[in-house]
TORVOPA-80169 format. One record per residue (C-alpha): residue number from 0; residue in one letter; x, y, z. Coordinates in steps of 0.5 Angstrom, whole numbers, m for minus. Each point is the difference from the previous one (the first is absolute). Layout:
BEGIN
[node NUM "A" [X Y Z]];
...
# end
This chain:
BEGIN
[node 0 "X" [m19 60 m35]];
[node 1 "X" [m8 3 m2]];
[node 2 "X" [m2 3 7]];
[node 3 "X" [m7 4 2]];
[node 4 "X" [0 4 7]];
[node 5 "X" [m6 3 2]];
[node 6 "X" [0 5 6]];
[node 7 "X" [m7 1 5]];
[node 8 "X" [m4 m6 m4]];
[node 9 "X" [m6 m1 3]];
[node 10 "X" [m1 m6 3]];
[node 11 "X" [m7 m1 m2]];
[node 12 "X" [3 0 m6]];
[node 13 "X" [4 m7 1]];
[node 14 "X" [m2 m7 m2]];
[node 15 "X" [m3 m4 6]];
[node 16 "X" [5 m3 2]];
[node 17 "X" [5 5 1]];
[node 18 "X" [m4 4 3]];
[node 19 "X" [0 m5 7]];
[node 20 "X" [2 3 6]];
[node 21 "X" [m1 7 m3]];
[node 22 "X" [m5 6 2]];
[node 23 "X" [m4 1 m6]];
[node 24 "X" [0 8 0]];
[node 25 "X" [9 0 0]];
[node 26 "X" [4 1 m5]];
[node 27 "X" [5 m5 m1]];
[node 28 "X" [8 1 m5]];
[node 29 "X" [m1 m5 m5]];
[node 30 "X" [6 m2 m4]];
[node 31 "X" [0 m6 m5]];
[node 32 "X" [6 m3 m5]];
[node 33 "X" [0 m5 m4]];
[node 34 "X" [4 m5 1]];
[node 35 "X" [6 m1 m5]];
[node 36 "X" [1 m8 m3]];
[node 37 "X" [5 m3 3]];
[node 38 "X" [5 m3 m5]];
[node 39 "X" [m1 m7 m2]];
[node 40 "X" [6 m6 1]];
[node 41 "X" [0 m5 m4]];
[node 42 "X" [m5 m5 5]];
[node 43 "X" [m5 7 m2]];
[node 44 "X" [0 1 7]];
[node 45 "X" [0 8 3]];
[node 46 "X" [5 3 3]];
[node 47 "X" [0 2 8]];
[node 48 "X" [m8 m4 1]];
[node 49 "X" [0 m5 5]];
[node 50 "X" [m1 m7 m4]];
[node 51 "X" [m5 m5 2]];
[node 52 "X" [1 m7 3]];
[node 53 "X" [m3 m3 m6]];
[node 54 "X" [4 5 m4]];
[node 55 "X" [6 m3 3]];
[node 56 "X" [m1 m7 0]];
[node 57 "X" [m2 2 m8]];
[node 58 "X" [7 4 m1]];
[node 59 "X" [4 m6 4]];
[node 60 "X" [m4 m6 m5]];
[node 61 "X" [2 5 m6]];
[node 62 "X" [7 0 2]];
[node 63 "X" [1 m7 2]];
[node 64 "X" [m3 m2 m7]];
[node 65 "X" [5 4 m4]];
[node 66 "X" [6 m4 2]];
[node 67 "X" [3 5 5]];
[node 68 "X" [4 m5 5]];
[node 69 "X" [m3 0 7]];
[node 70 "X" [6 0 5]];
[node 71 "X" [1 m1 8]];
[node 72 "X" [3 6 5]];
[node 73 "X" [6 m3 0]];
[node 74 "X" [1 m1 m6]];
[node 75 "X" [m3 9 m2]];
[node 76 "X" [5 2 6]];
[node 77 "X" [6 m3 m4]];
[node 78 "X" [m2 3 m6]];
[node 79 "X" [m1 6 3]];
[node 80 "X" [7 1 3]];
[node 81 "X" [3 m3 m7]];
[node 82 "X" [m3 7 m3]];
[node 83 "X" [1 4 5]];
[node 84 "X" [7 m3 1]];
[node 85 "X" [1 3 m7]];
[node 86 "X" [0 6 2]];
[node 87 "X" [7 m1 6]];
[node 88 "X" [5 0 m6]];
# end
């Protein structure tokens, strides 16, 4: 991960919008760090973002297009305990 740490930055020095709330004549620590990509899965979503509704209901319509079988509660939680049931013996 690339960082830059800057120590007594002089708050004059800053773009506007980072300088609110701050006295013009302070020195401030700035650090910036590029954010790593996170690895893509196969819907091309990134890993550890929140997904958007409209992201959502998209990967849903996706999923459901491409044959995957929609199942009731009971029906999950009886395939839930048949797998994890493999594992008593």
């Amino acid at each position: 991960m690339n960082k830059i740490v800057r120590e007594h930055y002089p708050v004059a020095n800053l773009p506007e919008d980072l300088r609110e709330g701050l006295e013009r004549d302070a020195t401030v620590r700035v650090v910036v760090e590029v954010e790593e990509r996170g690895e893509r899965d196969d819907l091309g979503m990134a890993e550890r973002k929140p997904i958007p509704a409209k992201d959502l209901m998209e990967l849903r319509r996706r999923l459901l297009s491409d044959g995957r079988p929609s199942v009731s509660a009971e029906e999950a939680v009886a395939q839930i305990r048949e797998l994890r049931d493999e594992w008593d013996y």
